[in-house]
Backbone as JSON, one array per atom type, in Angstrom:
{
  "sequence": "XXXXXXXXXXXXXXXXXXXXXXXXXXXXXXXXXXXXXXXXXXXXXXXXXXXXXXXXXXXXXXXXXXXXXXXXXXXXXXXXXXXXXXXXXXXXXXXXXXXXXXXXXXXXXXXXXXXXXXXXXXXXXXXXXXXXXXXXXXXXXXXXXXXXXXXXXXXXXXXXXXXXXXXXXXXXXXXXXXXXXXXXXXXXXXXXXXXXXXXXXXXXXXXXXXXXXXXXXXXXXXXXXXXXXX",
  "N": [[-99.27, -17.52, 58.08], [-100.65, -18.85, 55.85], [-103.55, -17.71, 54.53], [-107.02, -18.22, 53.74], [-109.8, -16.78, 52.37], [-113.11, -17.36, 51.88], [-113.25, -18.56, 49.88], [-113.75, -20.44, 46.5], [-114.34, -22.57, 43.98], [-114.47, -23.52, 40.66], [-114.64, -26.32, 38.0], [-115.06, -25.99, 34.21], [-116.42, -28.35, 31.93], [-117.07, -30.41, 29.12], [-118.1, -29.35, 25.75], [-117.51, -26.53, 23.89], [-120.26, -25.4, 23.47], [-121.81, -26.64, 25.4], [-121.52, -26.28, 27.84], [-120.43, -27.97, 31.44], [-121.0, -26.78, 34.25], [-118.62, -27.6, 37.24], [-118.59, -27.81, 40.55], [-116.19, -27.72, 42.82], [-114.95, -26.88, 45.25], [-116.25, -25.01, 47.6], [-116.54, -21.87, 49.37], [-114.43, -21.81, 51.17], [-113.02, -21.05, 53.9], [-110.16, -20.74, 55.36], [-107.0, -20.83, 58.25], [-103.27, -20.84, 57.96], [-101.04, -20.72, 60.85], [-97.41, -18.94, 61.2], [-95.04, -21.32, 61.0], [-96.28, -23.92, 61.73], [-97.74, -26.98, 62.04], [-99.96, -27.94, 59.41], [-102.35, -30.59, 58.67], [-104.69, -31.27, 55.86], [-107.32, -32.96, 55.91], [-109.09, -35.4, 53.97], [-111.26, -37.77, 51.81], [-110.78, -39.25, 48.51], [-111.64, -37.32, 45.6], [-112.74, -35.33, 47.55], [-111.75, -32.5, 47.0], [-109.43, -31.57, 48.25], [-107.23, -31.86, 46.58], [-107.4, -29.71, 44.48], [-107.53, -27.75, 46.34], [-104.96, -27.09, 47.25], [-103.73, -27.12, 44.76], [-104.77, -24.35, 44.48], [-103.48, -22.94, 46.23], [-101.04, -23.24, 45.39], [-100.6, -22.18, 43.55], [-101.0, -22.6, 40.92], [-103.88, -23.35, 39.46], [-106.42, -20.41, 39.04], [-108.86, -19.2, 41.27], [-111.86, -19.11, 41.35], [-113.53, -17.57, 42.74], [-112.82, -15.65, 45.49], [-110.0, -15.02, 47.87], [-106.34, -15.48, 48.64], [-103.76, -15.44, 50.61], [-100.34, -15.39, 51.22], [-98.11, -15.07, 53.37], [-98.29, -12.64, 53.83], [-98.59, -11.42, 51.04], [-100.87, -11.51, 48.82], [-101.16, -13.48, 46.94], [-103.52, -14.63, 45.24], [-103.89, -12.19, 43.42], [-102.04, -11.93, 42.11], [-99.8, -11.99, 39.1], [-99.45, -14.27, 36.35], [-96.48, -14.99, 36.09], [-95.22, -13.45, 38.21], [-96.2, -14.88, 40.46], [-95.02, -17.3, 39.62], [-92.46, -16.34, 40.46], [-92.67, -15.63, 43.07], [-93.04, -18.47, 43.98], [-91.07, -19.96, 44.01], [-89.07, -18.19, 45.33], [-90.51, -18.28, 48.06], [-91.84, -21.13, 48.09], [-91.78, -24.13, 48.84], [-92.0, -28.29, 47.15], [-93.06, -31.07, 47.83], [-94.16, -34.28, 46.89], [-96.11, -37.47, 46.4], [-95.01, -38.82, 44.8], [-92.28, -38.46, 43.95], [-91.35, -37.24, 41.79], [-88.4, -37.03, 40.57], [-85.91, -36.42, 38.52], [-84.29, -39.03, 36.27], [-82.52, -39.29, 35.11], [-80.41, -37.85, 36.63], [-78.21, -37.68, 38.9], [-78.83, -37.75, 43.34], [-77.93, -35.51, 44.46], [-77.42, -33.76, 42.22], [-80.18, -33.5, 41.67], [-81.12, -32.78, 43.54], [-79.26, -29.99, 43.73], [-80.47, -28.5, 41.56], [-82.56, -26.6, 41.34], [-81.13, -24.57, 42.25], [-79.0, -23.81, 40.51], [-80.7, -23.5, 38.85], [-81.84, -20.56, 39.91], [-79.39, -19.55, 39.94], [-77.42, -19.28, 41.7], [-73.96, -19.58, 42.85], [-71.22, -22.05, 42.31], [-70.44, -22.76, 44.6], [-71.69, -22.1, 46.85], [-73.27, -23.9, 46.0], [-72.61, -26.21, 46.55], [-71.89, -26.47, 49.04], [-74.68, -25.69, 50.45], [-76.43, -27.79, 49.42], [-74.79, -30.16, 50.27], [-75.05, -30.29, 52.9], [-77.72, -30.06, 53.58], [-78.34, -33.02, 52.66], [-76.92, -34.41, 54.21], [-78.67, -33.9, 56.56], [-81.07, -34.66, 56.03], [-80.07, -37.2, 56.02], [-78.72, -38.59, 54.07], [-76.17, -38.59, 53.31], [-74.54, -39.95, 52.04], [-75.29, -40.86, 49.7], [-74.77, -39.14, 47.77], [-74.26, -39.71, 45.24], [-75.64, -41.67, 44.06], [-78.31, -42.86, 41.26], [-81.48, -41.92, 41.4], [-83.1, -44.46, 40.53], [-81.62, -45.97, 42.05], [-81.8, -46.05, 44.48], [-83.76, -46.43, 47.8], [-87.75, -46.31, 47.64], [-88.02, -44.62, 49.97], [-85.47, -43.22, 50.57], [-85.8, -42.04, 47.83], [-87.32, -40.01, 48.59], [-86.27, -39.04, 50.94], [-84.73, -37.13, 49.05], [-86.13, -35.74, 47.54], [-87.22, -34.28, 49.73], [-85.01, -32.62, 50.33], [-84.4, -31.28, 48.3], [-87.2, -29.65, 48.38], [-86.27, -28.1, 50.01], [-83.82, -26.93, 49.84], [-84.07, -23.97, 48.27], [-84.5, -22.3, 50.56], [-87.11, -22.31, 51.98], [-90.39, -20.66, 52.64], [-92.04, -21.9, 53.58], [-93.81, -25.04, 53.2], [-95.5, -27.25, 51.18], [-96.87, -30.27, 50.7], [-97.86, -33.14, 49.54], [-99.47, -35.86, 49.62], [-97.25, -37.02, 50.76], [-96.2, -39.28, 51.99], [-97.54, -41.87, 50.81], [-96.51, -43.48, 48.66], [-94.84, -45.16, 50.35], [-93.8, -47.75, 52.21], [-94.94, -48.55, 56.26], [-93.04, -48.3, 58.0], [-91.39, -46.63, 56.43], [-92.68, -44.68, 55.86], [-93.19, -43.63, 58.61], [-90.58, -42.66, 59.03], [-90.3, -40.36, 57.39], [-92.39, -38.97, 58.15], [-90.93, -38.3, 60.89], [-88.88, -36.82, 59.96], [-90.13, -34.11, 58.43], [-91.44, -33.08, 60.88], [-88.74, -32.77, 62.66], [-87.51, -30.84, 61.1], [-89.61, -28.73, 61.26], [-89.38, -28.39, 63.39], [-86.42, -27.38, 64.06], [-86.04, -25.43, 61.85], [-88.43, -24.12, 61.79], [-89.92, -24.29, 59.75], [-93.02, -23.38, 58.18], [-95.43, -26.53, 57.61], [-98.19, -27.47, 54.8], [-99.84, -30.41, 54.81], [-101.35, -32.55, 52.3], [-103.35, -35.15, 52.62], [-105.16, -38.16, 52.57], [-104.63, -39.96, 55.12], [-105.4, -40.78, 58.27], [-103.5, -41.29, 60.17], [-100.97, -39.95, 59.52], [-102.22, -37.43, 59.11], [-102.45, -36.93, 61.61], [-99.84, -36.56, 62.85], [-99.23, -34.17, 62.77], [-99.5, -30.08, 64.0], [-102.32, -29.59, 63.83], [-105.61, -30.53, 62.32], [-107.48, -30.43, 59.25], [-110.4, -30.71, 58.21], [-112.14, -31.87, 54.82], [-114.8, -32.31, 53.23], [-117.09, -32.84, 50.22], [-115.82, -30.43, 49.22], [-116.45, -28.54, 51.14], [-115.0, -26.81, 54.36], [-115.33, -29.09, 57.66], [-116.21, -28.61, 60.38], [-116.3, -30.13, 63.4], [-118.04, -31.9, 63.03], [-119.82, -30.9, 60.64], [-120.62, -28.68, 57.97], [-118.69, -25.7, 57.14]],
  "CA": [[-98.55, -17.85, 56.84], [-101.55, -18.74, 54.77], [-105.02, -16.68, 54.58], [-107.99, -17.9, 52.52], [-110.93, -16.16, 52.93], [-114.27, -16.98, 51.18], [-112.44, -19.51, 48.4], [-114.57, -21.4, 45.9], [-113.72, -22.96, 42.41], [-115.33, -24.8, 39.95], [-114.14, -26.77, 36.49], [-116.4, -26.1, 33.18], [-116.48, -29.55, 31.67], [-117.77, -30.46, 27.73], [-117.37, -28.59, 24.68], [-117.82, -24.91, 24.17], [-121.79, -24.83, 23.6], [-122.47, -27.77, 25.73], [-120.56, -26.16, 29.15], [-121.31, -28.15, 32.39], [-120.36, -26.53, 35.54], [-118.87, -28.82, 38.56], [-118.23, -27.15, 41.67], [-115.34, -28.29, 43.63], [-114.6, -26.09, 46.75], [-117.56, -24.2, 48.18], [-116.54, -20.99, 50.44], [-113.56, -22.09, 52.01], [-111.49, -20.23, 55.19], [-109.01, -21.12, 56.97], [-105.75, -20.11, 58.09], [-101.94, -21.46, 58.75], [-100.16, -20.42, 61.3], [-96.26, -19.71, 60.76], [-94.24, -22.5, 62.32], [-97.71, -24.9, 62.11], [-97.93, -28.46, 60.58], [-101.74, -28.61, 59.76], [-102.52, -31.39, 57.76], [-105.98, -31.46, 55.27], [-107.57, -34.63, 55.11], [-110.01, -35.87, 52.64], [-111.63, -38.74, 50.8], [-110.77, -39.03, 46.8], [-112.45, -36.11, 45.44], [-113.25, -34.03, 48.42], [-111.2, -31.24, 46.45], [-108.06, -31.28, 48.76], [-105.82, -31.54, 45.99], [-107.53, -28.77, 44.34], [-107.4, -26.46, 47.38], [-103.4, -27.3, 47.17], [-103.34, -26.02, 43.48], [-105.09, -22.78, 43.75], [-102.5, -22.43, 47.16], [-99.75, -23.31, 44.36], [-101.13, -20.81, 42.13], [-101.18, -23.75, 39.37], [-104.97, -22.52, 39.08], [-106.56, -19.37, 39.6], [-109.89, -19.5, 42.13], [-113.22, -18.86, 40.71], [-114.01, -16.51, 43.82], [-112.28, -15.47, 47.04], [-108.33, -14.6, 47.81], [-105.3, -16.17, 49.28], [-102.75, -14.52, 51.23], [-99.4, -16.26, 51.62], [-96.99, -14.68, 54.18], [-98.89, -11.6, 54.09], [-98.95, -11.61, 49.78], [-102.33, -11.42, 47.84], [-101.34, -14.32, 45.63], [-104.73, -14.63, 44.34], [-104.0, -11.31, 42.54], [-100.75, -11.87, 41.07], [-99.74, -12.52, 37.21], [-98.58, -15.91, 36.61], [-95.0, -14.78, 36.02], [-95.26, -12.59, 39.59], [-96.86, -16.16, 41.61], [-93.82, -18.42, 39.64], [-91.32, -16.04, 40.93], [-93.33, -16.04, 44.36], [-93.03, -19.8, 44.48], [-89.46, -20.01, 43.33], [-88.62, -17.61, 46.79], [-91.3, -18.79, 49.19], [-92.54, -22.07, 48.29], [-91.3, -26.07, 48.51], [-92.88, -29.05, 47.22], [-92.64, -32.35, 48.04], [-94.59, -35.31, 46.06], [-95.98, -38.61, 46.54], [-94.28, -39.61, 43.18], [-91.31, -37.94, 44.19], [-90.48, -36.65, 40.58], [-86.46, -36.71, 40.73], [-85.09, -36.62, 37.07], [-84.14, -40.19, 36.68], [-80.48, -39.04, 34.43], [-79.53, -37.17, 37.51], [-77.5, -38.19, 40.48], [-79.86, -37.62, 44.36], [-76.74, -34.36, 44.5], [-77.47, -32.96, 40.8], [-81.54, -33.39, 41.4], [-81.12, -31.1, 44.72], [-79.21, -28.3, 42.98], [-81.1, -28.18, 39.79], [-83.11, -25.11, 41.89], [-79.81, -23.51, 42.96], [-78.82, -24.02, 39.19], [-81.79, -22.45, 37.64], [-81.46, -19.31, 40.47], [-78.33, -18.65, 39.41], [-76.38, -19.44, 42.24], [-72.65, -19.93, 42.6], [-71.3, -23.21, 42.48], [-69.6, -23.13, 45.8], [-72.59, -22.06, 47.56], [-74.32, -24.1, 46.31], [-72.02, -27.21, 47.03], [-72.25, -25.95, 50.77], [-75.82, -26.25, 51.0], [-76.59, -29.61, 48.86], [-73.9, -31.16, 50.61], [-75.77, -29.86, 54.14], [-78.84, -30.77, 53.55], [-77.96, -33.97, 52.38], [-76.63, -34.95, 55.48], [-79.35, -33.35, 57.65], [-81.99, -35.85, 56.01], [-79.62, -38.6, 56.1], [-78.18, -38.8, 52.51], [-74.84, -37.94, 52.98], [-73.53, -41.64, 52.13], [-75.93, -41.08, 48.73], [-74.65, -37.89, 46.93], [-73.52, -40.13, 43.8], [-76.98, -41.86, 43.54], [-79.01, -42.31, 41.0], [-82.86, -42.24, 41.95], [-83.51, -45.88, 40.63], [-80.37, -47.19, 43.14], [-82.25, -45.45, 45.87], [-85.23, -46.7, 48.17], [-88.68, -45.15, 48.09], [-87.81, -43.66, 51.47], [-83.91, -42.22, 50.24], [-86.01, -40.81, 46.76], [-88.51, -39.23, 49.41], [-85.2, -37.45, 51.17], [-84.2, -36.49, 48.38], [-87.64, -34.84, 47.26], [-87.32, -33.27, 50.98], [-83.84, -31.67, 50.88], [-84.8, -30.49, 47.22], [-87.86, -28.67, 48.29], [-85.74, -27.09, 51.69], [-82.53, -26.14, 48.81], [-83.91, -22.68, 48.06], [-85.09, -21.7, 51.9], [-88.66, -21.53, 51.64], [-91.17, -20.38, 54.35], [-93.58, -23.16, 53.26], [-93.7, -26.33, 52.02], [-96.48, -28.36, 50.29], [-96.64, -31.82, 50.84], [-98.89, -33.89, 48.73], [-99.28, -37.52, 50.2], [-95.82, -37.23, 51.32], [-95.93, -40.84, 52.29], [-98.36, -42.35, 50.1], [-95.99, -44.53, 48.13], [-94.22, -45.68, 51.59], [-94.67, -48.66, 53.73], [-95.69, -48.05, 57.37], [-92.35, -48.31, 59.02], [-90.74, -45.9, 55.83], [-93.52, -43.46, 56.42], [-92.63, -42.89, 59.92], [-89.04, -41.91, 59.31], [-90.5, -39.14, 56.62], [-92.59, -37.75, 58.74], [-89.86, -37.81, 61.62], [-87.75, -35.61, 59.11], [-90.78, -33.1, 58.92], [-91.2, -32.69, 62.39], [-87.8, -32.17, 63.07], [-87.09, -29.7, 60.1], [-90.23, -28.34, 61.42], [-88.64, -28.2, 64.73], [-85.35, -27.12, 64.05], [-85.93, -24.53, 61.05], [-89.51, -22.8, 61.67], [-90.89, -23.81, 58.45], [-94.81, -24.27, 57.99], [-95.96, -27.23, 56.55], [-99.06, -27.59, 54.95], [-99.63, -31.89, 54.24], [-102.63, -32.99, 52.06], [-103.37, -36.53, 52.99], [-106.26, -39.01, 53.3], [-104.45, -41.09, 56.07], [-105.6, -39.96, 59.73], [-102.52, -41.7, 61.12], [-100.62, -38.92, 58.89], [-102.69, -36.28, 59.8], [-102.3, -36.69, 63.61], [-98.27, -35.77, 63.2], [-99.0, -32.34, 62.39], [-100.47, -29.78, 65.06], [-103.85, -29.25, 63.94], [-106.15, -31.24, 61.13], [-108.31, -29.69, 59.01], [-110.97, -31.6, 57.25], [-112.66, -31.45, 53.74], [-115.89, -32.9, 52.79], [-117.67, -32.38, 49.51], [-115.63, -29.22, 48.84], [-116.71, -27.51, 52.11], [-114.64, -27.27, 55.29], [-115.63, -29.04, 58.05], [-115.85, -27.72, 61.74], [-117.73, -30.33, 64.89], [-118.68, -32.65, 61.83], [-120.59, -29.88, 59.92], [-119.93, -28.2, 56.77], [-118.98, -24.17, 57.98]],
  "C": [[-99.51, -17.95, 55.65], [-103.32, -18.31, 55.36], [-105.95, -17.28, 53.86], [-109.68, -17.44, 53.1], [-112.24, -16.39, 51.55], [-113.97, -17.55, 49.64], [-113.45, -20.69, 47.34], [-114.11, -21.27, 44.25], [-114.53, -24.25, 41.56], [-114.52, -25.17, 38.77], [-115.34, -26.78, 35.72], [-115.53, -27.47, 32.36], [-117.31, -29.5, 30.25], [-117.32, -29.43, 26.66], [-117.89, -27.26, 24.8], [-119.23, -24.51, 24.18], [-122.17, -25.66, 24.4], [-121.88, -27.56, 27.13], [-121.41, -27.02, 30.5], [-120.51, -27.9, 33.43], [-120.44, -27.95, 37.0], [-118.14, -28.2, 39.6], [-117.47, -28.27, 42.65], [-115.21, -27.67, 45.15], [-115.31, -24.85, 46.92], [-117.43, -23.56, 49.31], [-115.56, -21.22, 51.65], [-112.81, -20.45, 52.97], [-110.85, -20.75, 55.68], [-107.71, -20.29, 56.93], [-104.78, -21.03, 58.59], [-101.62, -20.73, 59.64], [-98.61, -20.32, 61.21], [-95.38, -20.6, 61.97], [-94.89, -23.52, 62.63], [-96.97, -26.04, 60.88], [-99.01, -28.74, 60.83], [-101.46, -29.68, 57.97], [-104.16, -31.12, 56.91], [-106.03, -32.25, 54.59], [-109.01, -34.73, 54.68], [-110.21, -36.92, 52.05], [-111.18, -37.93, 49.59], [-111.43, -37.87, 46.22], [-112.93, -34.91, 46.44], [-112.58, -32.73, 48.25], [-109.97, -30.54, 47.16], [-106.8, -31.31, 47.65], [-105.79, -30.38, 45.07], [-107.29, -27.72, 44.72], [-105.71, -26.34, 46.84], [-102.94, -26.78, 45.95], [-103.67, -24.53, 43.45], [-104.18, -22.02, 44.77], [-101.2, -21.94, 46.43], [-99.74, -22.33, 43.53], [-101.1, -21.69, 40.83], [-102.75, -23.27, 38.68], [-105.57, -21.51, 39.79], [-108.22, -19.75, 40.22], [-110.92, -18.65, 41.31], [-113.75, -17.92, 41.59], [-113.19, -16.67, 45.27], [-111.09, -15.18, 46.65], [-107.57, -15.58, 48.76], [-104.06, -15.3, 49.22], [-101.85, -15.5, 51.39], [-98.25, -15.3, 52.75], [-97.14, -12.97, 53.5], [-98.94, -10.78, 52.71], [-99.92, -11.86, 49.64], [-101.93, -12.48, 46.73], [-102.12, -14.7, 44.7], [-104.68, -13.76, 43.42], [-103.05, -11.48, 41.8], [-101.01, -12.33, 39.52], [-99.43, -14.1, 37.9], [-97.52, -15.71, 36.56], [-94.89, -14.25, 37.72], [-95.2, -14.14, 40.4], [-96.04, -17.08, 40.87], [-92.9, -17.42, 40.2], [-91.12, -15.59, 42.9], [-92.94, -17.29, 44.73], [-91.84, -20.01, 44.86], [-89.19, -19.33, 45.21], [-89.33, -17.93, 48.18], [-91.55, -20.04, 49.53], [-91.6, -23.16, 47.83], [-92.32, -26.86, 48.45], [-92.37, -30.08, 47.81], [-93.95, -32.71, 47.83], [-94.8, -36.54, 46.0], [-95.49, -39.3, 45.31], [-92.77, -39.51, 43.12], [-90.98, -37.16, 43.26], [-89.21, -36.12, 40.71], [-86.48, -36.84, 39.26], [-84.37, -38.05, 37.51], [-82.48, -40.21, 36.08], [-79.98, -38.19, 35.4], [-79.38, -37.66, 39.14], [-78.7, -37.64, 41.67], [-78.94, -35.58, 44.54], [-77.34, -33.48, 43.6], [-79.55, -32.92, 41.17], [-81.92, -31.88, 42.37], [-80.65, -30.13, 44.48], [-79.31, -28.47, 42.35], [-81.9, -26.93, 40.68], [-82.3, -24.06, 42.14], [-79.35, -22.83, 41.3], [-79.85, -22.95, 38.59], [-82.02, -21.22, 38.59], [-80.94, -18.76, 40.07], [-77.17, -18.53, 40.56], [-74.89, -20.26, 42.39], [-72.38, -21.23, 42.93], [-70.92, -23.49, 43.91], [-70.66, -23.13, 46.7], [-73.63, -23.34, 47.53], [-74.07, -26.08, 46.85], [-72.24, -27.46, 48.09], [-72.97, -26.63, 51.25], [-76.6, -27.78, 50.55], [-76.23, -30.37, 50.3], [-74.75, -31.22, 52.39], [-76.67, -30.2, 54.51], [-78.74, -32.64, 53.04], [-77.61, -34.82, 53.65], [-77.71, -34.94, 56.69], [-80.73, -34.48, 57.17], [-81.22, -37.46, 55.38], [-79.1, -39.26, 55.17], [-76.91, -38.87, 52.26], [-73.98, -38.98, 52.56], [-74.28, -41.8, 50.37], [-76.09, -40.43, 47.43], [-74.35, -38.55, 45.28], [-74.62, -41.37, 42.93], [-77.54, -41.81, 42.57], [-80.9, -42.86, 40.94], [-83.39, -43.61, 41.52], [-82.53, -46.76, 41.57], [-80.56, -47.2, 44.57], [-83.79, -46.13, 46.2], [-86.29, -45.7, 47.79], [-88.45, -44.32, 49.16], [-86.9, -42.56, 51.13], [-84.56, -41.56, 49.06], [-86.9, -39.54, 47.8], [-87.6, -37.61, 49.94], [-84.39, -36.92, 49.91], [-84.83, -35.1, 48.26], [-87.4, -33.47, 48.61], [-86.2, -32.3, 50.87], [-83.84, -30.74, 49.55], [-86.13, -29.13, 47.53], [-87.21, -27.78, 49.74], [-84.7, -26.57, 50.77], [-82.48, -24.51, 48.85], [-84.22, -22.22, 49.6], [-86.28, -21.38, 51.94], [-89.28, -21.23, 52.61], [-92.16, -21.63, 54.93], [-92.7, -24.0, 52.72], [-95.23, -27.13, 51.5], [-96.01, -29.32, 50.05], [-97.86, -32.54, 50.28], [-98.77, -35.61, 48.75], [-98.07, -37.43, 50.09], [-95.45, -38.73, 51.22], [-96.9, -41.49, 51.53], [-98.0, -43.66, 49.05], [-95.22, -45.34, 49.11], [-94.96, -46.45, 52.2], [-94.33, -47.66, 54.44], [-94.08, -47.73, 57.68], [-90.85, -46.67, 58.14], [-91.63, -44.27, 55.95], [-93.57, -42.88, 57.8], [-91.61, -42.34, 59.93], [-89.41, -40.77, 58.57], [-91.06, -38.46, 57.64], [-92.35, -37.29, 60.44], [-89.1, -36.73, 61.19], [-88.5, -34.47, 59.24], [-90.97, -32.49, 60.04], [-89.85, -32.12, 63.02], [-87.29, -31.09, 62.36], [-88.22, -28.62, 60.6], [-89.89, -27.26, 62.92], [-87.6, -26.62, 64.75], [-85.43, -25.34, 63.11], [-87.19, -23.4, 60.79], [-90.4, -22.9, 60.62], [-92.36, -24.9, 58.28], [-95.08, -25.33, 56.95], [-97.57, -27.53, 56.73], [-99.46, -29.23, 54.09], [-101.16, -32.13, 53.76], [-102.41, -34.53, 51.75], [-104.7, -37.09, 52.74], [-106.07, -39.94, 54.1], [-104.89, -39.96, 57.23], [-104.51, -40.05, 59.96], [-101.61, -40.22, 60.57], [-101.02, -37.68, 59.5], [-102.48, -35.85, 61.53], [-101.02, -36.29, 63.66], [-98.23, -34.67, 63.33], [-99.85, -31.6, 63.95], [-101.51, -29.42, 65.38], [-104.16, -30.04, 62.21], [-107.32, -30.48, 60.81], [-109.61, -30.6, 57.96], [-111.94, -31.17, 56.36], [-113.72, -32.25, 53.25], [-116.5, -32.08, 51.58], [-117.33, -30.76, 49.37], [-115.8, -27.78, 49.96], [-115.11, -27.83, 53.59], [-115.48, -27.69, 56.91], [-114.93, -29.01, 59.92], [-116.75, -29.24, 62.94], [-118.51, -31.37, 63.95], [-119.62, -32.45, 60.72], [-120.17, -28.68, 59.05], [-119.69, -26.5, 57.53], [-118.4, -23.56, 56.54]]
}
C-alpha cells in the first residue's frame, strides 16, 4: 500500500540571507502492507509527524519518492495529490476537528457533500457507518454534547465516509483516557478486520503501538531496525 524509498526532508529556518538548514528525516524506507496496521512510534521531534505529512502530501520531500497503492505521489501536482487524497485517503486526529455548528450526521457527510454525491446515498452510508462505530443513538449531536470517545467515532466514520484504502491516524487516542482508548482502537481493529483497510497510526504510546501488526520506530529522523539507525 505504501512505498518510500530513500526519503529525507529538511526545513530552511531564518530569513532569506540568514538560511539555516535543519534536517528532519534522514533516508527513510519502509513499506505498508495492504490490509496492515503498522504503527510509527517516536519521541517529540523524532520527525514522525513529518513523515505523516510528506505521506499526506501536505509537504513535498526534499529527496526520495512515495508510492501509495502503486501511485508516485511524490511526483504529483498539488491539485493531482488533493484529488488523490479525496479518493484514497482518511484521516483521523487527535483533536478530532468536527465543525462545532454541525450535528456528529452533518460533520460525516460534509465529504459526501463536497463529492457531489446524492443525498440518498449518502443518507445510506452516514446512517451505516454511524451505527457500525456505535453512533447510531447520536445522529442529532452536536460535537460539544458528545464524549471525547463519541467525537473520536465520529472522526472515524468521517474518515471511512468516502471508502478509502488508507487511513492516517495521528495520536488517535491521545486526548482519551485509558479505558476510552481501548474502545478506539477496538473500532480500528475491527474495521481493519472486517473492511481490509490499511492503517498507518503515528503514536508515541507503545501500549498503542502493540495493537497494530508490526511497529516501526523513529529516532532522530532515521528508521530504526535491532536498535540501530538503518
Amino acid at each position: 500500500m505504501i512505498q518510500i524509498r530513500e526519503l529525507s526532508h529538511h526545513f530552511k529556518l531564518g530569513k532569506k540571507d540568514q538560511k539555516v538548514i535543519l534536517p528532519v528525516l534522514k533516508d527513510i524506507t519502509m513499506e505498508v502492507g495492504k490490509g496492515e496496521i503498522v504503527s510509527v512510534v517516536g519521541k517529540s521531534g523524532s520527525g514522525k509527524s513529518t513523515l505523516l505529512n510528506l505521506i499526506s502530501g501536505f509537504i513535498r520531500p526534499t529527496e526520495g519518492d512515495i508510492w501509495i497503492d502503486g501511485v508516485q505521489v511524490s511526483e504529483l501536482s498539488e491539485a493531482k495529490f488533493a484529488d488523490f487524497r479525496l479518493k484514497h485517503i482518511g484521516f483521523i486526529f487527535q483533536s478530532f476537528q468536527l465543525i462545532p455548528s454541525m450535528t456528529a450526521y452533518q460533520n460525516i457527510e460534509l465529504p459526501l457533500i463536497l463529492k457531489g454525491e446524492d443525498e440518498k446515498k449518502r443518507q445510506e452510508k452516514v446512517i451505516r457507518l454511524m451505527e457500525k462505530v456505535g453512533l447510531g443513538d447520536f445522529k442529532d449531536h452536536y460535537p460539544s454534547e458528545l464524549s471525547g470517545g463519541q467525537q473520536q467515532r465520529v472522526s472515524i466514520a468521517r474518515a471511512l465516509v468516502l471508502e478509502p484504502t488508507l487511513i492516517l491516524a495521528d495520536e488517535p487516542t491521545g486526548s482519551l483516557d485509558s479505558e476510552t482508548e481501548a474502545e478506539i482502537l477496538e473500532i480500528i481493529q475491527k474495521l481493519n478486520r472486517e473492511l481490509g483497510i490499511t492503517f498507518l497510526i503515528i503514536t508515541h504510546d507503545e501500549e498503542v503501538a502493540q495493537t497494530g501488526h508490526r511497529t516501526i520506530s523513529i529516532k532522530d529522523g532515521r528508521v530504526m531496525k535491532g536498535g540501530a539507525a538503518i
